[in-house]
C-alpha positions as CSV (number, residue, x, y, z in Angstrom):
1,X,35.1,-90.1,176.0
2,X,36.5,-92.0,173.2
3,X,34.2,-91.0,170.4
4,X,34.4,-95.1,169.0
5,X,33.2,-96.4,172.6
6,X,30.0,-94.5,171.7
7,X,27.5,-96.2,169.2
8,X,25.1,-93.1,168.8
9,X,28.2,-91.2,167.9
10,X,29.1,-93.2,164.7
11,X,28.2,-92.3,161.3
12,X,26.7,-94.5,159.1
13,X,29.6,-95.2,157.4
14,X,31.7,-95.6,160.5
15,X,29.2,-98.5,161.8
16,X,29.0,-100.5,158.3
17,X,33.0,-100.9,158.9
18,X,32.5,-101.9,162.2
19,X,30.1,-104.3,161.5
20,X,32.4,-105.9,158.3
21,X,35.2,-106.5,160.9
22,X,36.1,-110.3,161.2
23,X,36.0,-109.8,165.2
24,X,33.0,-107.4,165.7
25,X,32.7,-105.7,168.9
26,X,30.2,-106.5,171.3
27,X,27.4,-103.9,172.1
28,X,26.5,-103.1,175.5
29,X,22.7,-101.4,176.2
30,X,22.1,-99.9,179.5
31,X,18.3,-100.4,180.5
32,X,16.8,-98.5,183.3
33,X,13.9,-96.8,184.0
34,X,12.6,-93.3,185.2
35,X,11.6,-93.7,188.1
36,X,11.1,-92.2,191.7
37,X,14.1,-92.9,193.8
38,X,13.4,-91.4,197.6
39,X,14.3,-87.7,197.7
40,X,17.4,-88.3,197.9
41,X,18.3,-89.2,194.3
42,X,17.2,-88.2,190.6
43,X,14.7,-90.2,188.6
44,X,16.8,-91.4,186.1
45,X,19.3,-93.4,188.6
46,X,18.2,-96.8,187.0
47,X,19.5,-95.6,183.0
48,X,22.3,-93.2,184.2
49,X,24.3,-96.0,186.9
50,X,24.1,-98.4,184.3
51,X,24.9,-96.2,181.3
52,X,28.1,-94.7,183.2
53,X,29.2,-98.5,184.3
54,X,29.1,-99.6,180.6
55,X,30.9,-96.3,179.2
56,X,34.0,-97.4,181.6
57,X,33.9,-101.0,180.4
58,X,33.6,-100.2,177.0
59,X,37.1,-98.2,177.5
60,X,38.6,-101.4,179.1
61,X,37.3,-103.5,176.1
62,X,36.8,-101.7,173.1
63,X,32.9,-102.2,173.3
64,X,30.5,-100.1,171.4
65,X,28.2,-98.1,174.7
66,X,24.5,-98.0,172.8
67,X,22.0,-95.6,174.3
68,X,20.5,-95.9,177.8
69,X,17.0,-97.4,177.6
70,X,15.4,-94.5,180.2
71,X,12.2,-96.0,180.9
72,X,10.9,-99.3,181.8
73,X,8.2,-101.2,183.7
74,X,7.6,-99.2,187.3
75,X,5.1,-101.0,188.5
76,X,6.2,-100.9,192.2
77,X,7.0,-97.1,192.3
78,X,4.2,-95.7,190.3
79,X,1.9,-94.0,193.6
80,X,5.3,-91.9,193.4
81,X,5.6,-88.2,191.6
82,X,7.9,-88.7,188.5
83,X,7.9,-92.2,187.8
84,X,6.8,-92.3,184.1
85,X,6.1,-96.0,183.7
86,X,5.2,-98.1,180.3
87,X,3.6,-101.6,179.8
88,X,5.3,-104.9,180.6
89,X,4.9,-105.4,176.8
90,X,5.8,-102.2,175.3
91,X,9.1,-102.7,177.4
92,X,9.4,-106.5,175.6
93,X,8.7,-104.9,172.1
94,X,11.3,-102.6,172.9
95,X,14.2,-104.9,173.6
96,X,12.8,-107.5,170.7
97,X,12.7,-104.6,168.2
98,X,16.2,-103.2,169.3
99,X,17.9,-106.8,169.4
100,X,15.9,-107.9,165.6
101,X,17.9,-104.7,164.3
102,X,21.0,-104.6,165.8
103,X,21.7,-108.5,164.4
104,X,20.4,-107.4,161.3
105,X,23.1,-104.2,161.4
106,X,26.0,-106.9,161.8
107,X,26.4,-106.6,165.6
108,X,25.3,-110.0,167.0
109,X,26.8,-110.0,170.8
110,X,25.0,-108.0,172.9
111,X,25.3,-107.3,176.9
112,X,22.1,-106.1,178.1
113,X,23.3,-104.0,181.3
114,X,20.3,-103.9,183.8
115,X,19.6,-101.0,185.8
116,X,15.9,-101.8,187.0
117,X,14.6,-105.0,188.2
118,X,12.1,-105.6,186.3
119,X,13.7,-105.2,182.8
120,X,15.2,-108.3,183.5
121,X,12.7,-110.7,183.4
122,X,10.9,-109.6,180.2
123,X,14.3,-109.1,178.3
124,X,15.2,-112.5,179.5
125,X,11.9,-113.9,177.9
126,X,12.3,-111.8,175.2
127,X,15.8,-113.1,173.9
128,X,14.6,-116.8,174.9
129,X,11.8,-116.5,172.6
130,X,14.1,-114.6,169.8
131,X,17.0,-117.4,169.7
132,X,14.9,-119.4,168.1
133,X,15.2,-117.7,164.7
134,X,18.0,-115.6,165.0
135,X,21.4,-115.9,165.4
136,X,23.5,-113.6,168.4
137,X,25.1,-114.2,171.5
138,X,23.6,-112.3,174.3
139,X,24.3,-112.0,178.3
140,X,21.6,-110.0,181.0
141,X,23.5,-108.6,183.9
142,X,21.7,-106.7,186.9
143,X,24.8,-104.7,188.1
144,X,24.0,-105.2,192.0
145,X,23.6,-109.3,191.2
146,X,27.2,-109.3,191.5
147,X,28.0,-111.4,194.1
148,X,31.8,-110.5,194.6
149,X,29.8,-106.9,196.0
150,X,28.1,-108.8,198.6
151,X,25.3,-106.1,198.8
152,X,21.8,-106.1,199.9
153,X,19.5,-105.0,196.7
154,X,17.7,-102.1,197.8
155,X,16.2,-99.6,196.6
156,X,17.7,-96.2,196.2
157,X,19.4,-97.6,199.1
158,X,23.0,-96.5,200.8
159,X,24.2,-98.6,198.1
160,X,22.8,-97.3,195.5
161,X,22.9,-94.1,196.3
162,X,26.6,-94.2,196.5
163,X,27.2,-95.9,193.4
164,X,25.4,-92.7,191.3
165,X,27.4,-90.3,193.8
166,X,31.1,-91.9,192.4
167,X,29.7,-92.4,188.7
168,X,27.7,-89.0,188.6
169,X,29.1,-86.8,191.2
170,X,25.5,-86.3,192.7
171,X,25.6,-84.5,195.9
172,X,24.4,-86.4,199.3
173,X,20.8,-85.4,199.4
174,X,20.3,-87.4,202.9
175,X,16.4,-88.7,203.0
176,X,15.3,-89.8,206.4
177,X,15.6,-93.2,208.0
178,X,12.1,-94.5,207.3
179,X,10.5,-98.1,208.0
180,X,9.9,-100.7,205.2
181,X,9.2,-104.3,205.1
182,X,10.1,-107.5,203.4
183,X,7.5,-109.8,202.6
184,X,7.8,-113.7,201.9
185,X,7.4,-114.3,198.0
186,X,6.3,-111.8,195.4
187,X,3.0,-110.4,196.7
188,X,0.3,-108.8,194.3
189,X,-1.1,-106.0,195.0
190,X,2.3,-104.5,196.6
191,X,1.6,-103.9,200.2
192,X,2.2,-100.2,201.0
193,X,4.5,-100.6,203.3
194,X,7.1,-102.5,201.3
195,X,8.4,-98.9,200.7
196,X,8.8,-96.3,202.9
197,X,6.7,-93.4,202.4
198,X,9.9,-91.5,200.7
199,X,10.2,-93.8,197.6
200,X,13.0,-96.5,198.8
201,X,13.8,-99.4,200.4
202,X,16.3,-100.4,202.7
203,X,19.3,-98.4,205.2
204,X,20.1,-95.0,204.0
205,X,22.4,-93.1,205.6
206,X,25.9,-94.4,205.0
207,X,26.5,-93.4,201.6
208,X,30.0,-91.7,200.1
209,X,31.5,-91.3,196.9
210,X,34.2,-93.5,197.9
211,X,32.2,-96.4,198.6
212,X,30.5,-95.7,195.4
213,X,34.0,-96.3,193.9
214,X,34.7,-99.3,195.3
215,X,31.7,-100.5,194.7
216,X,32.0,-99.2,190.7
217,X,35.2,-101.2,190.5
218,X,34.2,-104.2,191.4
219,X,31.2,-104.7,189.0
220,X,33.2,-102.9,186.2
221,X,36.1,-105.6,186.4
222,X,33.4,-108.3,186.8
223,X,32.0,-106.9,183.4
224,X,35.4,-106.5,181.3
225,X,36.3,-110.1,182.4
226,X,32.5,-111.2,181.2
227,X,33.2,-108.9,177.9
228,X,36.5,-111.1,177.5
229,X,34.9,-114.1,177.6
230,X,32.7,-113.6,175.1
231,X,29.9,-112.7,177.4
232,X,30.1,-116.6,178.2
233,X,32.2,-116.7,181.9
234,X,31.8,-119.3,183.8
235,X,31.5,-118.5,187.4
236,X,32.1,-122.8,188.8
């Protein structure tokens, strides 16, 4: 990987140039979660798929790849071994904290790359509420939002599951066919059988690397066309 496409790889010295150029380069920062994920994939699948989605945009676009954000607010998965949660506000310090610094460093367009859905709400509030006083240009993408993939959002799902197989090269751990239920609107408590007693939701079963890499394609040209556009691409 291109040592420049990497921000934690800069020197200090390296990422005051960067930040003095006349057109900066945007920064993308991967948030995900560790989190349980069936047993058929590792807990980290929210930061890694959208940590390895932004390193191959980044080498489309001449993007700087920040760190993965590897945990986030797991409210849903929690009753499950290995999901490390933290609070809905130590999440939205996080991102505020991150953002505050990285306009103050120079680098003022960011492209928050979601790999968990809940990091999208409070980053979305977050960078409402920030705008107000500061000055940078930032776009929230959930990777499977994509419409042009025309997938069902799951979770740890034959979709998913095949997008961490082409991006990874995780091996096909197969968990078993399970029942789990949609409910109408967002209901509180969760009802335990939203999830099947594995850790996902949705069909498993008909996951491969190469539908992972279709799959990776088509949300990693959606992304370099967005990073093009100056995160602002209009979709009329």
């Amino acid at each position: 990987m291109a040592r420049e496409i990497l921000f934690g790889t800069l020197t200090s010295s390296e990422a005051a140039a960067i930040s003095k150029l006349k057109k900066k380069p945007i920064v993308i920062l991967p948030m995900g979660a560790l989190e349980a994920h069936g047993e058929h994939l590792p807990l980290w699948t929210d930061a890694i798929t959208p940590y390895e989605l932004a390193k191959r945009v980044a080498s489309r676009t001449n993007s700087l790849v920040l760190p993965p954000l590897n945990y986030g607010f797991c409210y849903t998965l929690r009753p499950w071994a290995g999901t490390v949660s933290v609070k809905s506000q130590t999440f939205a310090s996080t991102i505020r904290d991150i953002t505050r610094e990285l306009v103050r460093n120079g680098f003022d367009r960011i492209l928050f790359l979601n790999g968990h859905g809940a990091n999208a709400t409070i980053a979305g509030h977050v960078l409402k509420e920030l705008a107000d006083g500061h000055k940078f240009s930032a776009c929230i993408v959930s990777w499977w939002t994509i419409k042009e993939l025309g997938a069902d959002a799951g979770h740890a799902d034959e979709n998913e599951a095949s997008m961490v197989m082409a991006l990874t090269g995780w091996k096909k751990r197969l968990s078993k066919q399970a029942a789990s239920h949609n409910y109408f609107g967002r209901v509180i408590p969760m009802p335990k059988d939203q999830f099947t007693k594995y850790g996902y939701f949705g069909k498993v079963g008909g996951e491969t690397k190469q539908k992972g890499e279709k799959m990776a394609k088509i949300v990693v040209d959606k992304l370099v066309k967005l990073v093009k556009a100056d995160l602002l691409l209009k979709e009329d």
